[in-house]
C-alpha positions in Angstrom: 58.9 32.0 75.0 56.4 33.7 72.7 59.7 34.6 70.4 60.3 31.2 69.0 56.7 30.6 68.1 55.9 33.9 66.7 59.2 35.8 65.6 62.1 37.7 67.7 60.4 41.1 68.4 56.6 39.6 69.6 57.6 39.6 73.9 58.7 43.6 72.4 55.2 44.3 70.8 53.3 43.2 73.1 55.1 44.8 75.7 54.7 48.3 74.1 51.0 47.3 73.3 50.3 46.5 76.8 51.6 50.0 78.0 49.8 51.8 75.3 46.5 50.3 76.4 47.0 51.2 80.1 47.8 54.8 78.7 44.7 54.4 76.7 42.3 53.8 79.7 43.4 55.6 82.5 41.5 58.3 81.0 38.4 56.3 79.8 37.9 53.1 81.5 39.0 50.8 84.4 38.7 47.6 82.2 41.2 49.0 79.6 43.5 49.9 82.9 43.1 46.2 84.4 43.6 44.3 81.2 46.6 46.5 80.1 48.2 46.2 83.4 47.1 41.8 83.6 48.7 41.5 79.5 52.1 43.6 80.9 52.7 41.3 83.8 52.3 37.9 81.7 54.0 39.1 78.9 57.0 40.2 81.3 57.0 36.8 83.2 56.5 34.8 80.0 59.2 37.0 78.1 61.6 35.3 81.4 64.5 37.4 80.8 65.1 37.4 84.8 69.1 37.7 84.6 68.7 41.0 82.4 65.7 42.1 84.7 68.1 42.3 87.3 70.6 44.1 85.9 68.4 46.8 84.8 66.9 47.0 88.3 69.5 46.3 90.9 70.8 49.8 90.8 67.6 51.8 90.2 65.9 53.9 93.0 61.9 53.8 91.6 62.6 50.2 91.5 64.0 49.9 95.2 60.8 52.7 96.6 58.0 50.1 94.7 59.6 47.3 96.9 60.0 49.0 99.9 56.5 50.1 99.5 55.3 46.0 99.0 57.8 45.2 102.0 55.7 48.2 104.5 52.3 46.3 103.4 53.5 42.9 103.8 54.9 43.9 107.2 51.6 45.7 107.7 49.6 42.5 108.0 51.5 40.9 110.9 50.1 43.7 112.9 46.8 44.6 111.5 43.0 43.1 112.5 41.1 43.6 109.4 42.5 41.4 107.3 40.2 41.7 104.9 40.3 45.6 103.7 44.4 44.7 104.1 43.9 42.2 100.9 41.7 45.2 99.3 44.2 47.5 99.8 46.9 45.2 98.8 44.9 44.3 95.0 43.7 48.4 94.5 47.7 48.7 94.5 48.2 46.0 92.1 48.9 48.3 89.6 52.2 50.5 91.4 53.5 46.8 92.1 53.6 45.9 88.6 53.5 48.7 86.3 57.0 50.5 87.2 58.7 47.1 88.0 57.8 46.0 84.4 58.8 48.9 82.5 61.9 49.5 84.2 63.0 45.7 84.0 61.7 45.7 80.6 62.1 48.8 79.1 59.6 50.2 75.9 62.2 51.1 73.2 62.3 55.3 73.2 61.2 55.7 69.8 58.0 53.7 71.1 57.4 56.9 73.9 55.8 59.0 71.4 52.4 56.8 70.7 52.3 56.2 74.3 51.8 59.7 74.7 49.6 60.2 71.7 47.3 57.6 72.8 46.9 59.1 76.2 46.2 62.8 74.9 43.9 61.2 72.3 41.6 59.9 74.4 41.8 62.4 76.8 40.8 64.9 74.4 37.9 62.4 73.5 36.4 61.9 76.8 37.0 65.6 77.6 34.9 66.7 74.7 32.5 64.1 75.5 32.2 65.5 79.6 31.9 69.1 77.9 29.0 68.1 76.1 27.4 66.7 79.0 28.1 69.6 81.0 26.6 72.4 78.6 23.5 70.4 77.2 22.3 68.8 80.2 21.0 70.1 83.7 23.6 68.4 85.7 24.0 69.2 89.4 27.8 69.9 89.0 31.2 69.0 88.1 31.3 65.7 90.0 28.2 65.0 87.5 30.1 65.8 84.4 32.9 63.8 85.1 32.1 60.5 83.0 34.9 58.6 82.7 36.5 58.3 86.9 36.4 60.3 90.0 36.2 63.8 88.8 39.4 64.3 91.1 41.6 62.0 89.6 40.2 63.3 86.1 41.6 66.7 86.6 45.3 65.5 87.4 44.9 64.0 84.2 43.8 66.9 82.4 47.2 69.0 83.6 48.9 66.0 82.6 47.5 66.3 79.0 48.7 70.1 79.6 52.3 69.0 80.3 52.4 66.3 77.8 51.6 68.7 75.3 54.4 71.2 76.1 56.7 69.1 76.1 55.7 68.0 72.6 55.9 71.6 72.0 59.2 71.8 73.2 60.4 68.8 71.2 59.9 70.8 67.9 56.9 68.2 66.5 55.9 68.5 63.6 52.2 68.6 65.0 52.8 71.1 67.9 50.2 73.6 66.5 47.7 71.1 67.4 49.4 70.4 70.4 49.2 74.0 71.6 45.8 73.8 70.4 45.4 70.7 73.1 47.2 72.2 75.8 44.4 75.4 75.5 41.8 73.1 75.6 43.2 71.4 78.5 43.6 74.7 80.7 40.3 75.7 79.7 38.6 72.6 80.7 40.2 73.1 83.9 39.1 76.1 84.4 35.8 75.6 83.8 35.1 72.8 85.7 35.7 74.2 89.0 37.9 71.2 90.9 39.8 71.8 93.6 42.5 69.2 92.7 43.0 70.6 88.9 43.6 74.0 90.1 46.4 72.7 92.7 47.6 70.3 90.2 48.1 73.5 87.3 49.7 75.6 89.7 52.0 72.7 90.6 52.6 72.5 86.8 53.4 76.2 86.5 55.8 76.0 89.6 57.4 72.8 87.7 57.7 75.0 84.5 59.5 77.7 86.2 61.7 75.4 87.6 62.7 74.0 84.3 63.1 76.8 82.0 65.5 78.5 84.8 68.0 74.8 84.9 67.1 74.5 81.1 67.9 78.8 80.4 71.6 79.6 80.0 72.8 81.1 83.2 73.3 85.0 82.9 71.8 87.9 85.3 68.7 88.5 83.7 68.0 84.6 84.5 68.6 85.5 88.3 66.7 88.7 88.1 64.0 86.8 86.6 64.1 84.0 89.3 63.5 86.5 91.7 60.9 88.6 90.4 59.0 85.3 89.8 59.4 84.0 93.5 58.7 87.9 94.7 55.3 88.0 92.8 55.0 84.3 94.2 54.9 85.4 97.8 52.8 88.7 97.4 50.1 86.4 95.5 50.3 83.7 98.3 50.3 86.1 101.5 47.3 88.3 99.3 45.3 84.5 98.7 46.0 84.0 102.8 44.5 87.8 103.1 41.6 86.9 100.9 40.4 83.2 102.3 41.0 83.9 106.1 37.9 83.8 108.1 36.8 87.5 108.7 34.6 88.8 111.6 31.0 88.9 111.2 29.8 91.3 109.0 27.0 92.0 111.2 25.9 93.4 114.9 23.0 91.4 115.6 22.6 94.2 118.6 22.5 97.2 116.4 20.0 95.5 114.2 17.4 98.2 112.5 13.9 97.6 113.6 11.8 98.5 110.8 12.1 98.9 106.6 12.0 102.4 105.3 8.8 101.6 104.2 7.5 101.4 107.7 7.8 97.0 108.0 8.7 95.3 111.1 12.0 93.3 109.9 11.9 89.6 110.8 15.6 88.6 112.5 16.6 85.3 113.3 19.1 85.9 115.5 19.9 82.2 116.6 20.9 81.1 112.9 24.5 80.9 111.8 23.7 80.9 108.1 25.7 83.1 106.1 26.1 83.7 102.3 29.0 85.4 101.0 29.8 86.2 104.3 26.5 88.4 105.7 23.7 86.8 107.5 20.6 85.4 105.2 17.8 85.4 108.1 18.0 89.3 109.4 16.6 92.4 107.7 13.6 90.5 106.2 10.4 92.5 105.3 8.5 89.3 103.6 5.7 91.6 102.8 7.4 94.1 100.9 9.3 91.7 99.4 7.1 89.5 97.9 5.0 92.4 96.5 8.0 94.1 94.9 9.2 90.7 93.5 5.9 89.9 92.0 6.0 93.2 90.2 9.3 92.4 88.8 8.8 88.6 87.4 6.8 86.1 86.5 7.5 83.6 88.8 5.3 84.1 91.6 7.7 84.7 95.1 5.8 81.1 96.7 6.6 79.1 94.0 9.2 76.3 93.5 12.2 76.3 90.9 12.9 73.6 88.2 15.4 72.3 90.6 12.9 71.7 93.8 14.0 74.7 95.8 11.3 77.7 97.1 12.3 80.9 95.2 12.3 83.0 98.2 14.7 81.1 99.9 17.0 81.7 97.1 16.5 85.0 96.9 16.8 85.2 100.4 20.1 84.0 99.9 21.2 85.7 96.6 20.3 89.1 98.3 22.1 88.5 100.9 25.1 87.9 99.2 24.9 91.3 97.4 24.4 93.0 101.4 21.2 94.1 100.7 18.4 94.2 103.2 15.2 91.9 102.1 12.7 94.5 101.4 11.5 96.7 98.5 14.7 98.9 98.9 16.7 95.9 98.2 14.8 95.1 95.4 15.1 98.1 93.6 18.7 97.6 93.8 18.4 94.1 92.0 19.0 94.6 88.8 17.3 92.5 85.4 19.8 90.4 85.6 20.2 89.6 89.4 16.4 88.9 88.4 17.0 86.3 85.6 19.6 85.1 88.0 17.4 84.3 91.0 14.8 83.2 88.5 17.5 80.1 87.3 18.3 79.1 90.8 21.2 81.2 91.4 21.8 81.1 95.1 24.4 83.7 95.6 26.5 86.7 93.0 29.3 84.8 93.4 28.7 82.3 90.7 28.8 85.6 88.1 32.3 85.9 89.0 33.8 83.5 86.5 34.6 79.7 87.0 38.1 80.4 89.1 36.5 83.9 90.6 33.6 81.7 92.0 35.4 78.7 93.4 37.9 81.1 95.1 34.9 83.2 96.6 33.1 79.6 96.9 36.4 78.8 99.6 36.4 81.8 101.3 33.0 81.1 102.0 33.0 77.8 103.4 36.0 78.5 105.6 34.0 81.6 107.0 31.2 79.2 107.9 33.8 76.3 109.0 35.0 79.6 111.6 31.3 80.1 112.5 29.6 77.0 113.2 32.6 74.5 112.8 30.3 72.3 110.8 32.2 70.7 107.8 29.9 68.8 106.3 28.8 69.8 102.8 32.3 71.5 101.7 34.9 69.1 100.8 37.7 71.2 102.0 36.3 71.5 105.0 35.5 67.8 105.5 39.6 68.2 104.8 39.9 69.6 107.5 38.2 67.3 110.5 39.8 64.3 108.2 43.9 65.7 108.8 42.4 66.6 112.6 41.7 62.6 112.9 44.5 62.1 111.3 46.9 64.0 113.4 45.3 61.9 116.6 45.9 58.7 114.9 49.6 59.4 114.4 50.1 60.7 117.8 49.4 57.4 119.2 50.8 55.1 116.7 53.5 57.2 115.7 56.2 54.5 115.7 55.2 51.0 113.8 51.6 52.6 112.8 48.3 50.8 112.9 49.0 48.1 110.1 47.9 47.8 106.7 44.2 47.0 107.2 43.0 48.9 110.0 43.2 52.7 108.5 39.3 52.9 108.4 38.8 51.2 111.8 41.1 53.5 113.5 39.4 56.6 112.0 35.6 55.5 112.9 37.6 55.1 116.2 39.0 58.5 116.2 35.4 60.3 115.1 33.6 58.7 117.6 35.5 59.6 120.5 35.9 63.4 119.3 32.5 63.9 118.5 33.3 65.5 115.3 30.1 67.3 113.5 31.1 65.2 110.4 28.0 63.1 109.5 29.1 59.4 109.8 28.7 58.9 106.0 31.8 61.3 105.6 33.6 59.6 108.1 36.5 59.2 106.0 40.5 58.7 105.7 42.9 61.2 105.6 43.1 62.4 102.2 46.3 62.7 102.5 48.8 60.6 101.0 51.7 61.0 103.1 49.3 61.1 106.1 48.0 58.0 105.5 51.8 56.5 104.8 52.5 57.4 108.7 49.4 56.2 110.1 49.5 52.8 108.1 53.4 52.1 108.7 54.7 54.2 111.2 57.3 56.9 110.4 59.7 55.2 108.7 57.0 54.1 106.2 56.2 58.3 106.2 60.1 58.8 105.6 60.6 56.5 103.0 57.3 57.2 101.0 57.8 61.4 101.9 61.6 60.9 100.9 61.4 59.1 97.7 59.2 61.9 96.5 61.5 64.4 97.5 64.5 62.5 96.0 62.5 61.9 92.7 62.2 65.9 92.4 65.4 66.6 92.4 66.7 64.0 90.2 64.3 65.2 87.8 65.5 69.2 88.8 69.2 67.5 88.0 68.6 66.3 84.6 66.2 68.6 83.1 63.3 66.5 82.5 60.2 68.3 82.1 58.0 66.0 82.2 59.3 64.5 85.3 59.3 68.1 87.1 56.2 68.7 86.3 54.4 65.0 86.9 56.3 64.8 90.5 55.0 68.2 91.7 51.4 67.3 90.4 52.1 63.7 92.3 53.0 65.9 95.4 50.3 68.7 95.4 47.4 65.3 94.8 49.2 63.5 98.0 48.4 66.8 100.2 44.8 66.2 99.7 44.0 63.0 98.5 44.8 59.4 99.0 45.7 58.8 95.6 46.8 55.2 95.1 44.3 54.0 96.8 41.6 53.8 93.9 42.4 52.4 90.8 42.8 55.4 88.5 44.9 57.1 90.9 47.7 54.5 91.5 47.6 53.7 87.8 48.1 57.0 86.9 51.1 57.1 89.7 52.5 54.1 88.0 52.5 54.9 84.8 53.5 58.1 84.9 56.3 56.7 87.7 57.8 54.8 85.2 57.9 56.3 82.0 59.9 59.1 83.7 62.3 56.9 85.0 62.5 55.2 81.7 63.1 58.8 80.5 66.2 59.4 82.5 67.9 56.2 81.9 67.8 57.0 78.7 69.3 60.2 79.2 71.8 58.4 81.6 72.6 55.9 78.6 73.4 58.3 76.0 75.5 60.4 78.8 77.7 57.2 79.2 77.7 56.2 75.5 79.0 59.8 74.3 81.5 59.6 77.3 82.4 56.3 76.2 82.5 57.9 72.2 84.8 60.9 73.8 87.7 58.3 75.5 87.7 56.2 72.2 88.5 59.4 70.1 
């Protein structure tokens, strides 16, 4: 339409314009998402080109899974009640309805791939930078704080994305990819340091997928086997060692055999009936508050009674930082503090773990909420934990709507349901879904939603395995290890990463699939 008022290539500019701005703000901005997403869809429908539309569909799987997925929700609302999270739901997913269908029916020329990607990693590096900042000039609370631009979770899938976007420049021989290896350091570090849960899953998930293709793309020869299976071997012995490391140990304490007195002659205060742990040893036993306060006082500054910058009582937290070095609360534990354990305390510093280095903590940070989960079996406060009660609901759900499901609007009245009647510990403001992806799939739509959603997934990989796309390895298994524990399309950042991602790689590998048929075709003329 636009082509005879305008010139032949405008419906084709536009078109790459429109995917370019979506790439553009899934790292900055909803609005840039929306409006990218809103200019694709009219541009496709005003473009009209329905009887080549259908050809480059009718035989595509991504294309078949993005209706099947509309086909479970539409069936979903002749058996749901809340009609009106159903319609919510149905407009957060706008974007996996759309995005795919559009660039699949409508393809971006290849050469056009490139500034996709560039304007993705540019502002990525740009609101990265910008979260950095804010993060080491500023007293933030933590790295849900820092995170500016989205959900901190979906962020940090972004971030490895930026990482495998930038190998696979790499890989391409560009002429830039010092200053993409340059981005891809950045990237890891950022992940690093900012502690989430979901970007270290989501970089292991990229190392898995980068095994996996340099062993298809590495000529086949013994050392390649040898090296497979050193690699899986170090795989397992690191995995059984993390199981070792984060499984719930017994008590490290005999509240029976409890010593009465400090050496220097003070009755110890025990609180026997609390189940508060640091690091894995109990904060309210061995306490000689005396002693304590008088050998602090000597030591700093800050008197023992007062209150940090950040509103807490410094002898709680050096209750608990103590504690998490195993040292009784007295002047013999305080001798063993050393000048910087002192500093430490004096910053807010609750426990020795946070010295250990960004992944070092959040490992030991794991271990310790799963030791208290194992305790007190109270989740709230750890968002693993909270994990944990949310697959438990979860599981319930499913068992009695294991068939059809519950329908496409009543997920969150079903769960309220389910928390209610098992008294969970979780405080009702954490009442949420399932945080998981495939989960949610089977309680939603029953288990043929779960097999066509889990399936399609599945499938997906091993095309990808099959022809050697990096990129599509490595997006998939991030896709994957983000569906374990989080609902992902259902915020807007999160599906419209899916969907962009979801169809860039398929335009990927018809490409490949082209070119394959053209040089077979070249091969009979000859």
């Amino acid at each position: 339409m636009l082509n005879r008022f305008f010139g032949p290539k405008t419906h084709d500019n536009i078109n790459m314009f429109a995917v370019l701005v979506v790439a553009i703000g899934l790292p900055v901005t909803k609005i840039a998402m929306s409006l990218g997403t809103l200019l694709l869809a009219i541009n496709f429908l005003l473009n009209a080109d329905f009887k080549n539309y259908w050809e480059r569909t009718k035989t595509n799987v991504v294309f078949w899974f993005v209706v099947a997925v509309i086909g479970f929700h539409i069936l979903g609302l002749i058996y749901t009640t809340d009609f009106s999270f159903a319609f919510r739901d149905l407009n957060s997913k706008l974007p996996l309805f759309a995005i795919p269908i559009v660039m699949i029916a409508y393809p971006i020329k290849e050469r056009f791939l490139n500034y996709i990607i560039y304007g993705f990693l540019l502002a990525l590096t740009i609101t990265s930078v910008v979260n950095f900042n804010v993060m080491m000039n500023s007293d933030v609370g933590g790295y849900r704080d820092f995170s500016l631009f989205g959900s901190h979770i979906r962020y940090a899938l972004l971030i490895v994305t930026g990482i495998v976007l930038s190998v696979y420049l790499i890989l391409k021989k560009n002429n830039l990819r010092i200053v993409f290896a340059l981005l891809g350091i950045w990237f890891i570090f950022y992940t690093v340091v900012s502690k989430v849960d979901s970007g270290y899953v989501a970089l292991a998930f990229l190392l898995l997928g980068s095994f996996i293709y340099f062993i298809r793309a590495s000529k086949p020869s013994g050392k390649k086997k040898m090296f497979g299976v050193v690699v899986v071997g170090i795989s397992l012995i690191v995995g059984v060692q993390f199981y070792e490391y984060i499984s719930p140990k017994k008590a490290k304490i005999d509240f029976k055999t409890l010593p009465t007195h400090s050496k220097g002659g003070e009755k110890y205060f025990h609180d026997t009936t609390s189940i508060w742990f640091e690091n894995g040893h109990h904060i309210l036993s061995n306490i000689a508050e005396n002693e304590l306060k008088e050998a602090w006082n000597l030591r700093s500054e800050i008197d023992y009674n007062d209150t940090l910058s950040n509103g807490y009582f410094l002898n709680g937290i050096l209750f608990r930082y103590m504690t998490s070095k195993n040292l009784t609360k007295d002047k013999v534990g305080m001798k063993k503090m050393s000048d910087e354990d002192i500093k430490n305390v004096e910053n807010g510093m609750t426990s020795i773990r946070f010295t250990y280095g960004p992944l070092g903590s959040k490992l030991a940070g794991i271990k310790d909420e799963i030791y208290h989960y194992s305790v007190n079996g109270d989740p709230d406060g750890n968002s693993l934990l909270q994990r944990f009660e949310h697959w438990k609901a979860g599981r319930n759900i499913i068992k009695e709507n294991w068939l059809i499901g519950v329908g496409t609007g009543d997920l969150q009245q079903e769960f309220d349901a389910e928390y209610a009647d098992s008294n969970t510990q979780l405080d009702q403001a954490n009442w949420n879904r399932a945080h998981n992806q495939f989960m949610t799939f089977w309680i939603a739509f029953g288990i043929f939603g779960f097999l066509v959603f889990t399936g399609f997934w599945l499938w997906f990989l091993y095309k990808n395995i099959k022809t050697i796309n990096f990129i599509g390895i490595c997006f998939t298994l991030i896709a994957i290890g983000s569906f374990l524990s989080e609902d992902t399309i259902e915020t807007q950042q999160g599906v419209t990463f899916i969907a962009l991602f979801l169809g860039i790689v398929a335009l990927m590998n018809s490409w490949k699939k082209e070119k394959e048929l053209n040089s077979g075709s070249d091969v009979l003329k000859s």
